[in-house]
VONUPA-303477 format. One record per residue: residue number from 0; x, y, z of N, C-alpha, C in turn; residue in one letter. Coordinates in nm, 3 decimals, decimal comma. Atoms other than C-alpha are relative to their C-alpha. Last residue first. Example, Ala and Ser with C-alpha at 12.3 -4.5 7.8 and 13.67 -1.06 7.14 Angstrom:
<rs>
R; 1; -0,082; -0,119; -0,006; 1,367; -0,106; 0,714; -0,077; 0,109; 0,073; s
R; 0; 0,089; -0,119; 0,000; 1,230; -0,450; 0,780; 0,090; 0,120; 0,000; a
</rs>
This chain:
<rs>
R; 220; -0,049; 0,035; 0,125; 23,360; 12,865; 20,600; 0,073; 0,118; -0,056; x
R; 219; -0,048; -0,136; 0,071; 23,268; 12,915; 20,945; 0,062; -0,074; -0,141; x
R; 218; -0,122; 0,091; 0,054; 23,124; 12,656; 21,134; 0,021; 0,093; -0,128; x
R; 217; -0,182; 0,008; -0,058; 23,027; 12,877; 21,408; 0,065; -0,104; -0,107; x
R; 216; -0,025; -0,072; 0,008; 22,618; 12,884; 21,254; 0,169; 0,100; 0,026; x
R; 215; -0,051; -0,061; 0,164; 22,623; 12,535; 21,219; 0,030; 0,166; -0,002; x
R; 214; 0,111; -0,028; 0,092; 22,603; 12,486; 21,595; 0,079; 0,006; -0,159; x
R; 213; 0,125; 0,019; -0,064; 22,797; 12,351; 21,863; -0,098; 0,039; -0,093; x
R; 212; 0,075; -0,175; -0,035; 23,139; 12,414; 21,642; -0,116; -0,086; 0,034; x
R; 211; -0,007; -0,005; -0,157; 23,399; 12,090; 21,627; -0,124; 0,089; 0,050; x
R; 210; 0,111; 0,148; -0,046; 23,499; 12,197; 21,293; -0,007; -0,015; 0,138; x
R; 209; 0,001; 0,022; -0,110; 23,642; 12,545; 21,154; -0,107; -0,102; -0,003; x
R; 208; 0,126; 0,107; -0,081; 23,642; 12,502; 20,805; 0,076; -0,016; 0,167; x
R; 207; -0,008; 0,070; -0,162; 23,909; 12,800; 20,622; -0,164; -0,061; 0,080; x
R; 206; 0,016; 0,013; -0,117; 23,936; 12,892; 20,285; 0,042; -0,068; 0,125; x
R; 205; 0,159; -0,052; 0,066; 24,027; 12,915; 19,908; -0,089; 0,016; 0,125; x
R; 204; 0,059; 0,090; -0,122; 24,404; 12,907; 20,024; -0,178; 0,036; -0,051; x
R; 203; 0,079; -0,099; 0,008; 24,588; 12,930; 19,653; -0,086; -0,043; 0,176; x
R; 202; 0,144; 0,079; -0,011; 24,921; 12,753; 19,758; -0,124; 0,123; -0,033; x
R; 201; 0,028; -0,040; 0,096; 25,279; 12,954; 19,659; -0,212; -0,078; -0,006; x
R; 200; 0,039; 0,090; 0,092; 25,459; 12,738; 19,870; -0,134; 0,008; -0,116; x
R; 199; -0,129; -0,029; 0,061; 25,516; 13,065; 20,076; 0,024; -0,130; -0,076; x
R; 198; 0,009; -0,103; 0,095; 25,142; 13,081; 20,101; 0,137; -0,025; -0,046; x
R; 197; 0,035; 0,031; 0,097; 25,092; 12,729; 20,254; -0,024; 0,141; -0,136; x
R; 196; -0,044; 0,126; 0,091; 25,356; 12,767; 20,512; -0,050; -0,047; -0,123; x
R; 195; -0,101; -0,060; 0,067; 25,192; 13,138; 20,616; 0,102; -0,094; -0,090; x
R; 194; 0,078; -0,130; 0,102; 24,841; 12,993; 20,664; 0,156; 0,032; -0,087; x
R; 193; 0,104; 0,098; 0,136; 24,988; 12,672; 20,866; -0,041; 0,099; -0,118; x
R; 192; -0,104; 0,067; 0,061; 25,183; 12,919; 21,068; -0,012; -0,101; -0,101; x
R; 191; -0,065; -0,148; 0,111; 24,845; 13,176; 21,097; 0,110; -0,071; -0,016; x
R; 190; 0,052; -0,071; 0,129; 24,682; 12,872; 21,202; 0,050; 0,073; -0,099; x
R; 189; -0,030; 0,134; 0,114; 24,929; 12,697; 21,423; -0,082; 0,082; -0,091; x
R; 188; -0,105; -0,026; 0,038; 24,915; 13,095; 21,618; 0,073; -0,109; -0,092; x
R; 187; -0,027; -0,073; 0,081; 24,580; 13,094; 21,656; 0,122; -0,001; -0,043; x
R; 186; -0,053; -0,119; -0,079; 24,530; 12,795; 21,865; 0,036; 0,087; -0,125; x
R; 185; -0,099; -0,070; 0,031; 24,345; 12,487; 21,735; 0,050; 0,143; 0,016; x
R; 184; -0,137; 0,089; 0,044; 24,210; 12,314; 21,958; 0,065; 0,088; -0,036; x
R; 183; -0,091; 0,016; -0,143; 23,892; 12,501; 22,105; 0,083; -0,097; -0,005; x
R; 182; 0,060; -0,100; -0,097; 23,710; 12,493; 21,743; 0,066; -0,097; 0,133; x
R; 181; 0,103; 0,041; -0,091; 23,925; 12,273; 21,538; -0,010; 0,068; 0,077; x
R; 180; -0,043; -0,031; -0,167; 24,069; 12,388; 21,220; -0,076; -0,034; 0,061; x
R; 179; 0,102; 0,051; -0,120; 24,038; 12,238; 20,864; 0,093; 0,048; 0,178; x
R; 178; -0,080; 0,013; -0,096; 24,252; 12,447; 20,565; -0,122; -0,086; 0,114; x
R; 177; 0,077; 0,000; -0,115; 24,106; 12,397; 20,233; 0,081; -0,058; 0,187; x
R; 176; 0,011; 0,057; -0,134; 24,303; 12,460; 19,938; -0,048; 0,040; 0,136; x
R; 175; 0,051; -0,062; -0,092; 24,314; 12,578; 19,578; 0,045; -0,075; 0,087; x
R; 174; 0,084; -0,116; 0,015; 24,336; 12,485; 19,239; 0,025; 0,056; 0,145; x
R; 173; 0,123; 0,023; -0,076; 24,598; 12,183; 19,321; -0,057; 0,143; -0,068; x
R; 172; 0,007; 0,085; 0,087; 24,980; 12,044; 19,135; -0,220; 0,028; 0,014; x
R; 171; -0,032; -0,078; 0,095; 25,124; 12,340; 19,343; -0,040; -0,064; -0,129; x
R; 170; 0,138; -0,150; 0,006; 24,960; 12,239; 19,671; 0,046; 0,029; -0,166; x
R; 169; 0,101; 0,010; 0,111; 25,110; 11,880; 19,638; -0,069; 0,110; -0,025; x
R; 168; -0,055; 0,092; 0,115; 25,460; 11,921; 19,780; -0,087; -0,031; -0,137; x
R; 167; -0,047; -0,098; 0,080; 25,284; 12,174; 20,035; 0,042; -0,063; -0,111; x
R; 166; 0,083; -0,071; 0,060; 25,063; 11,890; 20,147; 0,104; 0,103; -0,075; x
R; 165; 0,067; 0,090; 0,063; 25,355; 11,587; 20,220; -0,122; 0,137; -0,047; x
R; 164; 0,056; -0,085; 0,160; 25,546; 11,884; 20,396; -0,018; -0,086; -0,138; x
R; 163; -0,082; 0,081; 0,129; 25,527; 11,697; 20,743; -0,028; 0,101; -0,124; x
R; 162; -0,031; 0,127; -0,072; 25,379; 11,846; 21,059; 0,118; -0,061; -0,080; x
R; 161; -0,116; -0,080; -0,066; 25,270; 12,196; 20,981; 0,094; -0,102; 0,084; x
R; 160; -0,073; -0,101; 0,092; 25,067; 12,109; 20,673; 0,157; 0,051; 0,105; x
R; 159; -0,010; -0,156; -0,072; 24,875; 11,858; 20,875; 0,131; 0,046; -0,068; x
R; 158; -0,073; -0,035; -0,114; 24,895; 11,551; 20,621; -0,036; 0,114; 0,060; x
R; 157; -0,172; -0,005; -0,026; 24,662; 11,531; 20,315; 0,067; 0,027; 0,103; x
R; 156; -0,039; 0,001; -0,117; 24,328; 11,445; 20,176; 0,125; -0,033; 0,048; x
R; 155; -0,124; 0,059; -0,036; 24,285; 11,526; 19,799; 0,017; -0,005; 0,098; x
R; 154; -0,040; -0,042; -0,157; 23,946; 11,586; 19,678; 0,124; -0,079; 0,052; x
R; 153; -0,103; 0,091; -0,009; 23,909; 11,570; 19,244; 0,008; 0,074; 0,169; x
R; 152; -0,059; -0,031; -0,167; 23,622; 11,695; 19,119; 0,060; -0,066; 0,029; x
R; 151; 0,009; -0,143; 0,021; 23,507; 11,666; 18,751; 0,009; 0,058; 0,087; x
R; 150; 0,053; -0,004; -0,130; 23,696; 11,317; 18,708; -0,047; 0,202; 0,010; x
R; 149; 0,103; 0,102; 0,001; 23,848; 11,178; 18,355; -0,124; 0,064; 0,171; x
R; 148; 0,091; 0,021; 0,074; 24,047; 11,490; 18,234; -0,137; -0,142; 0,036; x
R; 147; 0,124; -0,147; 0,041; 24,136; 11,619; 18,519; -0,090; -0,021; -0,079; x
R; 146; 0,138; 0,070; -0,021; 24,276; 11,231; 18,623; -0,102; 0,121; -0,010; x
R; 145; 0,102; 0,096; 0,086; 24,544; 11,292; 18,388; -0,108; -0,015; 0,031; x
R; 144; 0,031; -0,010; 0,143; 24,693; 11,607; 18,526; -0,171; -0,046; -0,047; x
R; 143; 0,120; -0,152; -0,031; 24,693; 11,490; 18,889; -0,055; 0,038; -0,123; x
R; 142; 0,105; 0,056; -0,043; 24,877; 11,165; 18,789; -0,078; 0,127; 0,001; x
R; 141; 0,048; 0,010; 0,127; 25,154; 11,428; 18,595; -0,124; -0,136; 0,035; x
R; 140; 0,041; -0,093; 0,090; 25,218; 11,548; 18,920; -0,045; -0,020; -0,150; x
R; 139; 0,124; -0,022; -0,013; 25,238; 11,209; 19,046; -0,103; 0,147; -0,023; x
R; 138; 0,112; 0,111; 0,030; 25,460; 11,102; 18,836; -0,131; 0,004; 0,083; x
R; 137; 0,022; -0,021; 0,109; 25,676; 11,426; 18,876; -0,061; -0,099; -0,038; x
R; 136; -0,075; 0,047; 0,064; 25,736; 11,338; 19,258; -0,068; 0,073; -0,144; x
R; 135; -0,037; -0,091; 0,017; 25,652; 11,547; 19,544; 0,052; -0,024; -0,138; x
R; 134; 0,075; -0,113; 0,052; 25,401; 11,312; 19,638; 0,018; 0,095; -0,089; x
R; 133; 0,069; 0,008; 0,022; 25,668; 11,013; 19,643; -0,104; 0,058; -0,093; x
R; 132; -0,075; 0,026; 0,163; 25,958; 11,135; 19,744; -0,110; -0,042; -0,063; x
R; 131; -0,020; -0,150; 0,084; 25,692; 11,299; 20,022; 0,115; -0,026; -0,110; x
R; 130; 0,055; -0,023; 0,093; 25,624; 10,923; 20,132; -0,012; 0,128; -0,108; x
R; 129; -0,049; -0,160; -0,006; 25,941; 10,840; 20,244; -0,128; 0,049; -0,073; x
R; 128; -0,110; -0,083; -0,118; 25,941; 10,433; 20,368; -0,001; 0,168; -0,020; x
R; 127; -0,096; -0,070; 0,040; 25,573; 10,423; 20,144; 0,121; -0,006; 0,088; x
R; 126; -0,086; -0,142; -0,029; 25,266; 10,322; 20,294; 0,147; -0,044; -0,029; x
R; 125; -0,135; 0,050; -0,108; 25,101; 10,026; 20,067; 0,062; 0,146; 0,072; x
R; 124; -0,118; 0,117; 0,082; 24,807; 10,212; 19,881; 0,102; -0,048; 0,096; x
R; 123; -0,128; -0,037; -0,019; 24,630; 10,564; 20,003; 0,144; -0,094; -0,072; x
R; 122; -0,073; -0,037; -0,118; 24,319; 10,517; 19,899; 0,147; 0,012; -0,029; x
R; 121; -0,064; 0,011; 0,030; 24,147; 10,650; 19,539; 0,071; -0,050; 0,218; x
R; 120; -0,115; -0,009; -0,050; 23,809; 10,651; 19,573; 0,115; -0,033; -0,023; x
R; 119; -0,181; 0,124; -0,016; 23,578; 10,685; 19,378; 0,060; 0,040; 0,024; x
R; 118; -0,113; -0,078; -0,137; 23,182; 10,918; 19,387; 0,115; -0,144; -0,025; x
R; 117; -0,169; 0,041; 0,099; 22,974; 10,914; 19,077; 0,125; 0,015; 0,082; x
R; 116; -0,132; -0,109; -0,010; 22,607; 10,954; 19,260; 0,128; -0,067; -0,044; x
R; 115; 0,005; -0,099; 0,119; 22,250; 10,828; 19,200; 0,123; 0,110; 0,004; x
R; 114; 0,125; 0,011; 0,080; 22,215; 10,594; 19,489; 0,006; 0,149; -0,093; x
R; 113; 0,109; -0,087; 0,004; 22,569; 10,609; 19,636; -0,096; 0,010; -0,088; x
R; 112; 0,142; -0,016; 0,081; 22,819; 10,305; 19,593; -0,114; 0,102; 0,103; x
R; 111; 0,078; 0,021; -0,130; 23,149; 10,392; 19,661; -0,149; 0,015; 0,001; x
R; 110; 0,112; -0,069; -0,016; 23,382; 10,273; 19,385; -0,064; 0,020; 0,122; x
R; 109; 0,105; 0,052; -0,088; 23,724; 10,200; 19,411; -0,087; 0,074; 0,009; x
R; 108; 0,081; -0,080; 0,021; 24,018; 10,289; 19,175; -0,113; -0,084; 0,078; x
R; 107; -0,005; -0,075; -0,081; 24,324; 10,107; 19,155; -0,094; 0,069; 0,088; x
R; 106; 0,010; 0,101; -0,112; 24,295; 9,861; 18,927; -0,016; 0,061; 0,106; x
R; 105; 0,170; 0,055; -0,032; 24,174; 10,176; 18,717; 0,025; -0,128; 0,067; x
R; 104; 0,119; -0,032; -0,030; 24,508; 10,300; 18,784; -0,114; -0,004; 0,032; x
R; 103; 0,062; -0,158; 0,088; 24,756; 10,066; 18,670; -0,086; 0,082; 0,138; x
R; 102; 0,129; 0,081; 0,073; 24,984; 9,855; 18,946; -0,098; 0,125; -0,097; x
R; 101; 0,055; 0,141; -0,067; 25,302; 9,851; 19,019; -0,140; -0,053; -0,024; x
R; 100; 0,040; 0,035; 0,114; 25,386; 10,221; 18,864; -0,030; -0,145; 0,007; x
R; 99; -0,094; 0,108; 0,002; 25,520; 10,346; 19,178; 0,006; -0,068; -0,148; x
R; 98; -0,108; -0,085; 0,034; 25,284; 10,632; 19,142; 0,139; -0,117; -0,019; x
R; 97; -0,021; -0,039; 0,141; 24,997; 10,371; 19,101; 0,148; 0,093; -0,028; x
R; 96; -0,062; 0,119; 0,086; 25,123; 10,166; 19,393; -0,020; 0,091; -0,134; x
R; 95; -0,092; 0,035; 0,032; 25,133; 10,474; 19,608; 0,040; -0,126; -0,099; x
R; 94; -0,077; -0,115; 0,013; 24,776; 10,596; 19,567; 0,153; -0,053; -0,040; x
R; 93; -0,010; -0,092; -0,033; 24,642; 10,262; 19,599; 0,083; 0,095; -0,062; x
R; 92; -0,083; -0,153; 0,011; 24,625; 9,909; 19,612; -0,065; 0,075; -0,037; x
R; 91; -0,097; -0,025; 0,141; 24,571; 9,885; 19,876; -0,047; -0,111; -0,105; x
R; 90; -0,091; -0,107; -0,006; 24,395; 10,021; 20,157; 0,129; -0,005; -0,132; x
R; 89; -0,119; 0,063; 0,012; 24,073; 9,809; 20,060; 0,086; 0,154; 0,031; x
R; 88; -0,038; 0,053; 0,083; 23,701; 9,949; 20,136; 0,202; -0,021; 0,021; x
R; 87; -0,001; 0,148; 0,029; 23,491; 10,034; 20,388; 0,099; -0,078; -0,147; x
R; 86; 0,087; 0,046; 0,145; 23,414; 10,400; 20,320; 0,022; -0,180; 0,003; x
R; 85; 0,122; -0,071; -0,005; 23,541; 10,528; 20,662; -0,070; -0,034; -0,137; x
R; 84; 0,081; 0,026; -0,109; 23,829; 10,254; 20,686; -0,139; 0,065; -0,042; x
R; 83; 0,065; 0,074; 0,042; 23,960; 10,382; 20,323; -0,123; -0,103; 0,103; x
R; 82; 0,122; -0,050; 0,049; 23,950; 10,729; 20,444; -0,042; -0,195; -0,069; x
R; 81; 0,138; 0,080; -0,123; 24,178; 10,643; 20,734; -0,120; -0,006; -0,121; x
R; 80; 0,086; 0,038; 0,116; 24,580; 10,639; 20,578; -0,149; 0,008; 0,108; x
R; 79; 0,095; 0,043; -0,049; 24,829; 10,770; 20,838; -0,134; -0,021; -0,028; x
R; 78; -0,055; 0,023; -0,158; 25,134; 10,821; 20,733; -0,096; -0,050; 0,087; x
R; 77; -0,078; 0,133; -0,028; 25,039; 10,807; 20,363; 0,022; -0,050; 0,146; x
R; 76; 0,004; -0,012; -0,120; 24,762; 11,121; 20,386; 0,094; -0,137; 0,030; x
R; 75; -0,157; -0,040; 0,042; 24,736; 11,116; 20,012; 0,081; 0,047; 0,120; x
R; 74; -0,055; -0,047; -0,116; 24,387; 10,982; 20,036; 0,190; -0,018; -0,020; x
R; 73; -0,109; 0,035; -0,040; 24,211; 11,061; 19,719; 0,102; -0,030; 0,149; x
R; 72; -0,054; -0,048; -0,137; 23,831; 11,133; 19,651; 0,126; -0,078; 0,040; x
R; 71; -0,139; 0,045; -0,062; 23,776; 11,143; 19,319; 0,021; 0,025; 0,153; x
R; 70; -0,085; -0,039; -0,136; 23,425; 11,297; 19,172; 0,107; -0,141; 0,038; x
R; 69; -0,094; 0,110; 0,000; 23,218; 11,275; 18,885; 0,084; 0,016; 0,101; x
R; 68; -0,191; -0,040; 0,111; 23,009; 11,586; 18,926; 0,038; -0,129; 0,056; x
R; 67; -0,032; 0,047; 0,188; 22,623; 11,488; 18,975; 0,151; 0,031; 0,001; x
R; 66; 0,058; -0,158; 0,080; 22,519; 11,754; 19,309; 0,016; -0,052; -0,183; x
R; 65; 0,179; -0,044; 0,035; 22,529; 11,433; 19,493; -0,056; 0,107; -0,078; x
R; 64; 0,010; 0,081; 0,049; 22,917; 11,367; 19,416; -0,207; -0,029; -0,030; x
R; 63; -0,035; -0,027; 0,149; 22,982; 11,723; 19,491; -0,034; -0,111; -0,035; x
R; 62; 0,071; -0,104; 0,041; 22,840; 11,652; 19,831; 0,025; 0,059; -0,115; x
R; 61; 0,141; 0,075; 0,035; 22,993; 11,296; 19,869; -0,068; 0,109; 0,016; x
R; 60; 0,025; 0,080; 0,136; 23,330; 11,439; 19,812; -0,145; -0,041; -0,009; x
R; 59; -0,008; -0,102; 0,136; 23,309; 11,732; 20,090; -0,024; -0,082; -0,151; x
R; 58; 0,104; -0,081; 0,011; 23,190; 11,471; 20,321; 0,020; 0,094; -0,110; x
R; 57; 0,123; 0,158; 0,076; 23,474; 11,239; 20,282; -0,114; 0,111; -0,015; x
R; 56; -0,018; -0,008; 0,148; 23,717; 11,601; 20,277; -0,070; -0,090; -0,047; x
R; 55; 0,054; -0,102; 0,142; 23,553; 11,725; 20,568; 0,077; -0,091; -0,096; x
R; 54; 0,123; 0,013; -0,023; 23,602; 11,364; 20,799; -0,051; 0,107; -0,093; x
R; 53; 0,051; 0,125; 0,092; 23,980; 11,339; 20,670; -0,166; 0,030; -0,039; x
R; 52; -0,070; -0,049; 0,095; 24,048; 11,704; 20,839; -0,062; -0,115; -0,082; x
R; 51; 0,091; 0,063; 0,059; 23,887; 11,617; 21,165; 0,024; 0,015; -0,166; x
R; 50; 0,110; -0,091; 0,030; 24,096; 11,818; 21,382; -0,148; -0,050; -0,098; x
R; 49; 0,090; -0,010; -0,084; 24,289; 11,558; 21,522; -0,094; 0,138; -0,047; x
R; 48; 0,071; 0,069; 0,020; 24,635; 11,649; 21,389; -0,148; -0,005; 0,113; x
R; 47; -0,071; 0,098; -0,127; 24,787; 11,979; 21,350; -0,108; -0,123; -0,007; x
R; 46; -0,103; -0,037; -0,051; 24,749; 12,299; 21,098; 0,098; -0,132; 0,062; x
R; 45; 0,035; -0,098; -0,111; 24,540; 12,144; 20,879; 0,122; 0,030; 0,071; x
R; 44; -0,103; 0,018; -0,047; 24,502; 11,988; 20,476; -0,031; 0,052; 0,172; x
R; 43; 0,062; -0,038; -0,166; 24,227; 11,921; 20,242; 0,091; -0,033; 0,074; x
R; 42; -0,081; 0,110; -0,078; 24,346; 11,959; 19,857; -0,057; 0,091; 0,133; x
R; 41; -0,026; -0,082; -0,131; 24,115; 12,072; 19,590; 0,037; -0,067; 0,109; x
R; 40; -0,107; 0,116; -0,104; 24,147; 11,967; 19,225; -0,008; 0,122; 0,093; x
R; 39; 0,051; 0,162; 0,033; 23,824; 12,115; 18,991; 0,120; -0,130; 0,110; x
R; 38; -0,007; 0,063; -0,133; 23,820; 12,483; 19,145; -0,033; -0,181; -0,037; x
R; 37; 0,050; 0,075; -0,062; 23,740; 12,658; 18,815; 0,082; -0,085; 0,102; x
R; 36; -0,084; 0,096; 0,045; 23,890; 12,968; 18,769; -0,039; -0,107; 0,055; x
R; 35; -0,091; -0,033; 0,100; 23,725; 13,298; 18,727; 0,064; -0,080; -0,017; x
R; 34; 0,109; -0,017; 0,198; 23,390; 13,168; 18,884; 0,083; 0,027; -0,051; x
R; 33; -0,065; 0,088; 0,117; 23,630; 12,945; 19,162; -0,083; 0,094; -0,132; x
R; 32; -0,114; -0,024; 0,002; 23,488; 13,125; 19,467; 0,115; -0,035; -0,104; x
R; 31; 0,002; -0,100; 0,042; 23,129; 13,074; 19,370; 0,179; 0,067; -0,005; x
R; 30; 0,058; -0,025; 0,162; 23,229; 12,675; 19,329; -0,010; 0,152; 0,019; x
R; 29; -0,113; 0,039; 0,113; 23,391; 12,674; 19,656; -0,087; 0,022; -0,147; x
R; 28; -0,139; -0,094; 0,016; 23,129; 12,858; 19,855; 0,069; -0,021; -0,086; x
R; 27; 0,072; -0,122; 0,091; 22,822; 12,665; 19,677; 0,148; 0,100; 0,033; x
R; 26; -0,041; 0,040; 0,114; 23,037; 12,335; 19,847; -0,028; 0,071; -0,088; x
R; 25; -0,123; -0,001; 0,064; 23,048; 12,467; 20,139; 0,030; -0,009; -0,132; x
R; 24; 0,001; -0,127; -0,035; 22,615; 12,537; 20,208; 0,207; 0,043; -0,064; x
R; 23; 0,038; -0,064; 0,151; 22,623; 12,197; 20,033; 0,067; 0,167; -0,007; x
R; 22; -0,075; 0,006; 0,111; 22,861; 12,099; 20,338; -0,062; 0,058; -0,135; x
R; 21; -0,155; -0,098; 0,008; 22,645; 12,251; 20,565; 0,061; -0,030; -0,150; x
R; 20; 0,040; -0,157; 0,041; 22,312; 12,097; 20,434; 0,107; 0,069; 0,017; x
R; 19; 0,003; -0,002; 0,170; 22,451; 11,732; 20,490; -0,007; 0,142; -0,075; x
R; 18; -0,117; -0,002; 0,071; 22,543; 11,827; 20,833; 0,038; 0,017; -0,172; x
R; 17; -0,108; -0,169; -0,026; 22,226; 11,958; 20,905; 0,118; -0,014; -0,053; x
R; 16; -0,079; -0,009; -0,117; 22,089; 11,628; 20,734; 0,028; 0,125; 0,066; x
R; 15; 0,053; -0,120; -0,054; 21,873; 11,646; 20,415; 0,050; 0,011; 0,143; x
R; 14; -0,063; -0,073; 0,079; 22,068; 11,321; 20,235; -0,062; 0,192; 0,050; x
R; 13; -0,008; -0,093; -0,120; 22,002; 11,093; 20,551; 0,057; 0,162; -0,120; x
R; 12; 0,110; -0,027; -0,009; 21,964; 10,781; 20,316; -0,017; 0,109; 0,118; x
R; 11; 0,034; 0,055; 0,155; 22,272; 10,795; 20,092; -0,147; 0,032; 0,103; x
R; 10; -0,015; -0,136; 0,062; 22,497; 10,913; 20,402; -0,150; 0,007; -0,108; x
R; 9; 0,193; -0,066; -0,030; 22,439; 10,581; 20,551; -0,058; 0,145; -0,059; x
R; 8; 0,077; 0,099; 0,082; 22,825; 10,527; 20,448; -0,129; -0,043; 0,022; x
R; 7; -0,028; 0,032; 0,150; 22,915; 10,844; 20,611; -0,038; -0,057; -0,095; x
R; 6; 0,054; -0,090; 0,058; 22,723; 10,745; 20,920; 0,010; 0,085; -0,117; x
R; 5; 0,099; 0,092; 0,053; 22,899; 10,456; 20,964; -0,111; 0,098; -0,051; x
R; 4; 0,003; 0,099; 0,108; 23,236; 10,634; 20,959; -0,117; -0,054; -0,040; x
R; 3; -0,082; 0,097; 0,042; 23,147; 10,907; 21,206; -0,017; -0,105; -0,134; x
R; 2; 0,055; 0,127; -0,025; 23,007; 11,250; 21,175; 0,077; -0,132; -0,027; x
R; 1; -0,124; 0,102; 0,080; 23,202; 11,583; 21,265; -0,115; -0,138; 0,019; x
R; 0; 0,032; -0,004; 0,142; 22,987; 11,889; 21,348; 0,058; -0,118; -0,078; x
</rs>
């Protein structure tokens, strides 16, 4: 179920895809799951690496970004930055230069051109010696804030949850969160420890994307 980088940025003319259709099929979840509270910052995290975790959250942005909402797609994944690879564009600067305060924002900010869609990226920026002083910081909690008002989806891609606590640091600044597991990887028992790490950090979990699945019908949302 996982498509690569070039196919991402081909995205634009392949917009009736299976894949493409999942994610909508996701993206109606999140929104009905949000009717008492809208779901406008949502962070994509997983138990362990290799599950494809980056690959939903590009896709998740360029399906809110086709449906019209202004959209952010962030990579906050310092350790191991990829989303700017998969969109072609610069790694810095970035995420960390704006929190740093080095460089503004809208220097910051990178478009990704889709034929009738509002999709920017935010990458990752110079990596950091510590990046969870960083995440965890009150400048970038008050980044999150600001960009509510300018962006009507905001996707945050972030560390395996059970690796580094670069995601929990940000769950509390988030609506929600999306866990990514990989069919015949991930083992029940990173799950339910990933599950229980992002409750006792108080995280809303709005679901679970098993990836990897032979059909759409196993990619469970």
């Amino acid at each position: 179920m996982v498509q690569s980088k070039r196919k991402i940025r081909n995205k634009k003319r392949d917009n009736y895809s299976p894949i493409s259709e999942q994610f909508k099929l996701i993206r109606t979840g999140i929104d009905l799951s949000g009717i008492d509270k809208k779901q406008q910052v949502i962070l994509i995290t997983s138990p362990e690496s290799g599950t494809g975790k980056s690959t939903v959250a590009s896709h998740l942005a360029v399906a809110y970004a086709e449906k019209g909402a202004k959209t952010l797609l962030i990579d906050a994944d310092m350790r191991k930055p990829t989303l700017h690879k998969r969109f072609s564009k610069y790694l810095y600067p970035g995420l960390s230069n704006v929190i740093t305060g080095e460089i503004p924002l809208e220097d910051s900010l990178q478009d990704v051109n889709f034929k009738s869609t509002s999709l920017s990226i935010l990458t990752s920026g110079q990596i950091p010696p510590n990046p969870n002083d960083l995440l965890s910081s009150k400048k970038m909690a008050d980044l999150i804030e600001s960009l509510r008002d300018t962006f009507d989806k905001i996707i945050i891609d972030t560390p395996p949850v059970t690796i580094v606590s670069d995601a929990l640091a940000l769950a509390d600044s988030t609506d929600g969160v999306i866990l990514v597991c990989r069919y015949h990887k991930t083992l029940k028992e990173k799950a339910k420890h990933a599950t229980n790490q992002l409750r006792l950090s108080k995280a809303k979990i709005i679901g679970v994307i098993f990836n990897g699945t032979k059909n759409a019908e196993n990619y469970y949302y």
